[in-house]
C-alpha positions in Angstrom: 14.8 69.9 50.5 11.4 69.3 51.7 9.9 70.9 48.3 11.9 68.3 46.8 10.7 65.3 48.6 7.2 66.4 48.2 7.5 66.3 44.2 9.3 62.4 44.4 6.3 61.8 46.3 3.7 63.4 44.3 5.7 61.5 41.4 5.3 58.0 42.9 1.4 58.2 43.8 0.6 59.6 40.5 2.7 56.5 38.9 1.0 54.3 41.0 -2.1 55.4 39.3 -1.4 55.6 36.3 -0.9 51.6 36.1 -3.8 50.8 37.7 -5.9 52.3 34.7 -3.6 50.8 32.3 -3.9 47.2 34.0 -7.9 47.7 34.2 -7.9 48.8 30.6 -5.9 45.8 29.4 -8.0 43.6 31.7 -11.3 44.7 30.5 -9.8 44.5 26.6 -9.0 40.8 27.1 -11.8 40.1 28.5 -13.7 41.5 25.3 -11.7 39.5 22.8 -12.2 36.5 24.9 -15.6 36.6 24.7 -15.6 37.2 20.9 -13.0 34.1 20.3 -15.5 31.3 18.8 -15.0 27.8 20.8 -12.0 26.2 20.7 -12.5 22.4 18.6 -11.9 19.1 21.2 -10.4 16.1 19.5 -11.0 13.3 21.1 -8.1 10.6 20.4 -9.2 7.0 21.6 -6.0 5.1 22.1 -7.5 1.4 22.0 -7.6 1.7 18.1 -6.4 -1.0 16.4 -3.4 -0.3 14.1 -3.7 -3.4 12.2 -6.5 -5.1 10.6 -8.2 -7.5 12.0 -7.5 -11.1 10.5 -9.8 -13.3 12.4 -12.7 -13.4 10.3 -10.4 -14.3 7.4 -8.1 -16.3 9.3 -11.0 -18.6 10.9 -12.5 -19.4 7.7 -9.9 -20.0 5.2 -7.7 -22.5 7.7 -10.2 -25.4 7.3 -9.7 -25.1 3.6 -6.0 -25.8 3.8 -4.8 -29.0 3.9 -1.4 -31.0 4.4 0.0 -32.7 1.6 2.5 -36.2 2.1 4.2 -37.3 -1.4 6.3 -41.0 -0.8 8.4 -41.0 -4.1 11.8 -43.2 -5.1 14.9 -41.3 -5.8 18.0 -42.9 -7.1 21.1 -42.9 -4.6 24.7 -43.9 -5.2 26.6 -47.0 -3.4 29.0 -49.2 -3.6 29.0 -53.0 -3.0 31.3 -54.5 -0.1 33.2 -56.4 -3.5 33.3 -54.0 -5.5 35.1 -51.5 -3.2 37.7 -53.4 -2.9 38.6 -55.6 -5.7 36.2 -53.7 -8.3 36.9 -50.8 -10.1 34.8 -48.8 -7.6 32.2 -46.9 -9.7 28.8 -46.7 -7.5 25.8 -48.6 -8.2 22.1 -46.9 -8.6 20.4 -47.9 -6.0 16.1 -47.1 -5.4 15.3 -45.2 -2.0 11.9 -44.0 -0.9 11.6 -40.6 0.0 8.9 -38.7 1.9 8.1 -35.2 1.2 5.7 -32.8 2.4 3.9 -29.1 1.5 0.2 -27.9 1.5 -2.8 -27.6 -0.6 -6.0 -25.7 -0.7 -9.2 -27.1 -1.4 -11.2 -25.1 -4.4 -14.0 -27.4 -4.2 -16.5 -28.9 -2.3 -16.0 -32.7 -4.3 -11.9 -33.0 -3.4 -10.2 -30.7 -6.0 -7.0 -29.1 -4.4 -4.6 -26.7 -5.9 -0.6 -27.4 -4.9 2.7 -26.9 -6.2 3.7 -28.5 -9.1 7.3 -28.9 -7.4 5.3 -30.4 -4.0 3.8 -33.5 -6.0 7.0 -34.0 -8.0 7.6 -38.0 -9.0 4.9 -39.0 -6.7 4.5 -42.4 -6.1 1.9 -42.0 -3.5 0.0 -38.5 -2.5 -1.9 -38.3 0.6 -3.9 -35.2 1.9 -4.7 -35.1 5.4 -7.7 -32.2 6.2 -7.2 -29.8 9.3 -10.1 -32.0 11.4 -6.9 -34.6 10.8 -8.9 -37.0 8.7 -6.9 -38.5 5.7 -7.3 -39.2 2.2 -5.2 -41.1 -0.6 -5.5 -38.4 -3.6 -4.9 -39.0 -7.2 -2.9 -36.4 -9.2 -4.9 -34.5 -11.9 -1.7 -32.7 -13.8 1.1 -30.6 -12.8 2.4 -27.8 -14.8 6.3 -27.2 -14.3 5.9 -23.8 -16.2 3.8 -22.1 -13.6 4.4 -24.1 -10.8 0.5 -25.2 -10.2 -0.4 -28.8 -9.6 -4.1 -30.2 -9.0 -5.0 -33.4 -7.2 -8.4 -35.0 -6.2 -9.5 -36.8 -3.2 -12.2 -38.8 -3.0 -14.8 -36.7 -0.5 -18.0 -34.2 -0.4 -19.0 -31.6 2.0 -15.6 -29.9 2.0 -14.9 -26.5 3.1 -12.9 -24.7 0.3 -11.6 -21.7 -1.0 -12.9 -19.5 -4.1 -9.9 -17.8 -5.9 -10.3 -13.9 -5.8 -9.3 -11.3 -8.1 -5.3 -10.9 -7.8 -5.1 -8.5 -10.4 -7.3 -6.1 -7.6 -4.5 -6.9 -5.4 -2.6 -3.1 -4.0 0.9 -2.6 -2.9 0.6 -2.6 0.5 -2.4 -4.5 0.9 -2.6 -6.8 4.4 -2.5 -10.4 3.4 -2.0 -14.1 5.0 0.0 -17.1 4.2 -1.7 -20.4 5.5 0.0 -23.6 5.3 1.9 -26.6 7.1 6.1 -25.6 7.1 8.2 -28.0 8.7 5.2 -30.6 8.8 3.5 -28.8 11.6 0.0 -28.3 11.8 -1.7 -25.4 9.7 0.2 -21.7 10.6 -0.9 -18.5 10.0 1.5 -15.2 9.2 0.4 -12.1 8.3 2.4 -9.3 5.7 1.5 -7.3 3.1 1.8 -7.2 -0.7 5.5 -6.1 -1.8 5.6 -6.2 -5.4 3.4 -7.2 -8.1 4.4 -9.1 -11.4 8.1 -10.2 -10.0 10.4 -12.2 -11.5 11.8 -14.4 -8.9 15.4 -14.0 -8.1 16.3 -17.5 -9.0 19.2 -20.4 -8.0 18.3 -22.8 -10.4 16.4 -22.7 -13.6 13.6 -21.2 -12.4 10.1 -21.6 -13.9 8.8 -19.9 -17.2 6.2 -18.0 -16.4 7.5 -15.8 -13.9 4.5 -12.8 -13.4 4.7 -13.4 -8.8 3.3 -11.8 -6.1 6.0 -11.1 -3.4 4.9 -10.6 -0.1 7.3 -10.0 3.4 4.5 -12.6 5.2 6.3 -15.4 6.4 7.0 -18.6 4.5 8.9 -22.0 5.0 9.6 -25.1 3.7 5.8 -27.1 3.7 4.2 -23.8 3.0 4.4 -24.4 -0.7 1.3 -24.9 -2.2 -0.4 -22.9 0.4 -3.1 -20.2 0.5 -2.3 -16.6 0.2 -5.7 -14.7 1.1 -6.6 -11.0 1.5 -8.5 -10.4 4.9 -11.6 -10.4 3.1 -10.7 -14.5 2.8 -10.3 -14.5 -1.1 -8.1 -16.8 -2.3 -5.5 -14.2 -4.3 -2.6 -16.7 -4.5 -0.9 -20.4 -4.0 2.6 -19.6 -2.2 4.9 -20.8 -4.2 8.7 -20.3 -3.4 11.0 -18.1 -0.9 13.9 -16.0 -2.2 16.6 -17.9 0.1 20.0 -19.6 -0.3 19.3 -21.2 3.3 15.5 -22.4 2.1 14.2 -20.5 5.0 12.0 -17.3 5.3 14.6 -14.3 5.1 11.9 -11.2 4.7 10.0 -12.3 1.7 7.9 -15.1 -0.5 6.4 -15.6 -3.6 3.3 -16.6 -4.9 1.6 -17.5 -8.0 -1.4 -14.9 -8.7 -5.1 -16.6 -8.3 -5.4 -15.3 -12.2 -2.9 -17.6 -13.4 -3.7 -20.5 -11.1 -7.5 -20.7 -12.0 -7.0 -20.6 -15.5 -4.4 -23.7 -15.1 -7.1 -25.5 -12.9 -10.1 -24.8 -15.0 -7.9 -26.5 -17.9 -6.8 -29.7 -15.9 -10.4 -30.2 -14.7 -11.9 -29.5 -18.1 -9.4 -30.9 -20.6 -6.6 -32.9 -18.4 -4.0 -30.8 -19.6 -2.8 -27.1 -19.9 -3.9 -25.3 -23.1 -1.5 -22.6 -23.0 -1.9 -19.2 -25.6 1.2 -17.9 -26.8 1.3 -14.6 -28.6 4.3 -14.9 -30.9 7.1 -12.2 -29.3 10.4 -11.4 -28.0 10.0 -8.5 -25.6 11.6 -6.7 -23.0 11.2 -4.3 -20.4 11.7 -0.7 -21.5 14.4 1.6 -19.5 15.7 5.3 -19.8 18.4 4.3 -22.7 15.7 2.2 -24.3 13.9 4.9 -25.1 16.5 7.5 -25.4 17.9 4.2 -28.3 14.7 4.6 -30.0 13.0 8.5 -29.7 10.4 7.5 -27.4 9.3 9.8 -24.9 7.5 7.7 -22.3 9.6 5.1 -20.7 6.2 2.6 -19.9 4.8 0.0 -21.8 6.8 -3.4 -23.2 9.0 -3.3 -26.4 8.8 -5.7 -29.0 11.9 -7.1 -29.7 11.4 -9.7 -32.2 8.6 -11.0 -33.7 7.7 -14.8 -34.3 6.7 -14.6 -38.3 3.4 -16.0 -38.8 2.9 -16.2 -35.2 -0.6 -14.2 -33.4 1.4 -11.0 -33.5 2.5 -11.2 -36.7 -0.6 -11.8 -38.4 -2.4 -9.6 -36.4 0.1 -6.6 -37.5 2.1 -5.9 -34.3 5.7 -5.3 -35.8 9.6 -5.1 -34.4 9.7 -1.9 -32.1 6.6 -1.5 -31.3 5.8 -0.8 -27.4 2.6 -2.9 -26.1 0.5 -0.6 -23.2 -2.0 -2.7 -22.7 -3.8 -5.8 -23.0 -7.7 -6.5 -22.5 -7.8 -3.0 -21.0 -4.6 -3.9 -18.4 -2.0 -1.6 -18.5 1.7 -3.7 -19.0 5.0 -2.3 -17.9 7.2 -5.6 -18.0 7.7 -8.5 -19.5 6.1 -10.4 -16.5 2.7 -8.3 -16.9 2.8 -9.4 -20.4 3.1 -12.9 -19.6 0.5 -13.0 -17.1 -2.1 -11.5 -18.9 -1.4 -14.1 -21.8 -1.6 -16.7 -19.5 -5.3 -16.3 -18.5 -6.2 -17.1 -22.0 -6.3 -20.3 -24.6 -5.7 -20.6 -28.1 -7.6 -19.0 -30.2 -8.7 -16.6 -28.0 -9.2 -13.4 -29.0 -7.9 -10.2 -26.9 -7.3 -6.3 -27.6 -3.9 -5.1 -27.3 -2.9 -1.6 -27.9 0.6 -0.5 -29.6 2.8 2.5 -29.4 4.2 2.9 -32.8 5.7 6.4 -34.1 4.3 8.5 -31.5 0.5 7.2 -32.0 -1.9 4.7 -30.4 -3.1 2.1 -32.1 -5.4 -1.0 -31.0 -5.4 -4.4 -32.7 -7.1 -7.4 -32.7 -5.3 -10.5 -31.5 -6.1 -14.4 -32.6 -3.9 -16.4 -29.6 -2.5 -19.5 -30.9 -1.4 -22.5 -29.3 1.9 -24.1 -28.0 3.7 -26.7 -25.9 6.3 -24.1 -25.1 6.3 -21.2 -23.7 8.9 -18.4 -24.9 
């Protein structure tokens, strides 16, 4: 019994051991690949960065350019004469009513010019342009082109801050931009977004305009924005806000507004020429889609197809034909009709621009005389 205690004993102490050198040993081997471990990397993460850009610099400078526009106009309304309702056959007589209306302008020059909407300065009788310092002006309209929407008028003034228009076809998807303008006839407002789409045809209630090539943004616009500035945070004019996508006329997530490219060229030919000289390039086109080209053999579904084209029109003579796809013009890629458009529209008659063709599988580039037109198709 006792020679059996002695060995659980002898048992237990040599145990004990035992684990002691195997702790030590595990210990000292830790240390060693501690000590062999390079340093471990600290990030530093500063949570007072700003998640947004900042649009004061932009903001600041552009707002004094913006101005408020007042049209008075007459507008015909229907009533009846005291007689005539009741011993008369009752048919309503046309009767004159002045109206007041209201949207916003930017300045482009230092001598009065200001770009607006050609829908703002509609049958103007009178226009009047008050400044942000709140000074007022009578202004005279220079022309207004229902087909893209732009308008210019003049006031009679120097010194003026203003606005240079930017490069719109630089704009990005996603790109941080600014609405500036006067809705509901307050003073000038400022609402941020960021570019949505580019080249949009604007889902429309009524007619519509003709040149439809928009940028759409979700920054927020209301009624007596139109004619308003659209500027990147750099402060570059890129567009004059133009419409919003609503059934209520009020801001539901997104706006419209007609590229600087298209609006400088329709200024520059008002001030120079008092009237539009608009290019036309002699096609029917449309956009191409997967059973477009599956239709036609055509691998790639980019580029526009040409529908139709106008016989001795620009195209013709220059030798685009029926089916071909158009993938660029002036160097400018074009996947839509509204590209298309827009890039034409930056150009005059006989103006002369490279556009290069799909046809059969192979690329070819031609040489194309613009002519001239008082419609756009």
């Amino acid at each position: 019994m006792k020679k059996n205690l002695l060995v659980i004993i002898l048992s237990v102490i040599l145990s004990g051991i035992t684990s002691v050198i195997v702790i030590n040993y595990h210990e000292r081997h830790r240390e060693r690949v501690a000590m062999n471990l390079p340093a471990a990397q600290i990030s530093r993460v500063s949570l007072t960065q700003q998640a947004y850009p900042d649009f004061t610099f932009a903001a600041e400078n552009c707002v004094k350019a913006v101005v408020h526009v007042k049209v008075l106009s007459k507008g015909a309304i229907q009533t009846y004469s005291l007689f005539d309702f009741f011993f008369g056959n009752g048919s309503p007589q046309p009767m004159q009513r002045e109206q007041l209306s209201a949207g916003s302008g930017v300045i482009i020059s230092p001598d009065g010019y200001i770009v607006t909407n050609s829908h703002v300065v509609s049958g103007a009788e009178e226009i009047s342009v008050t400044l942000e310092n709140n000074k007022s002006f009578k202004a005279r309209l220079i022309g207004a082109d229902e087909v893209t929407d732009i308008a210019v008028v003049k006031i009679e003034a120097s010194g003026l801050p203003y606005l240079e228009f930017g490069d719109s076809d630089a704009l990005r998807l996603g790109e941080w931009v600014i609405a500036i303008g006067n809705p509901y006839n307050l003073t000038n407002t400022i609402t941020a977004g960021i570019v949505s789409a580019k080249s949009r045809s604007m889902p429309s209630y009524d007619e519509g305009f003709k040149i439809e090539s928009f940028i759409q943004t979700d920054a927020a616009v209301n009624p007596g924005n139109s004619g308003g500035a659209l500027v990147n945070i750099k402060g570059e004019l890129v567009g004059i806000n133009t419409a919003i996508a609503s059934r209520t006329g009020s801001f539901t997530g997104y706006s419209f507004a007609v590229p600087a490219s298209i609006a400088r060229k329709i200024v520059n030919d008002f001030v120079d020429f008092g009237e539009v000289k608009r290019a036309l390039l002699g096609i029917t086109m449309q956009d191409m889609s997967s059973e477009l080209a599956r239709e036609r053999g055509i691998r790639d579904v980019k580029g526009v197809y040409v529908s139709d084209v106008l016989k001795g029109g620009a195209a013709h003579k220059a030798g685009i034909r029926e089916s071909d796809i158009i993938l660029s013009i002036n160097g400018k890629p074009v996947n839509s009709s509204p590209e298309v458009q827009e890039q034409i529209s930056k150009f005059r008659p006989k103006d002369r621009i490279k556009v290069v063709i799909l046809r059969e599988g192979k690329q070819k580039e031609l040489s194309v005389v613009l002519e001239g037109s008082n419609i756009e198709r």
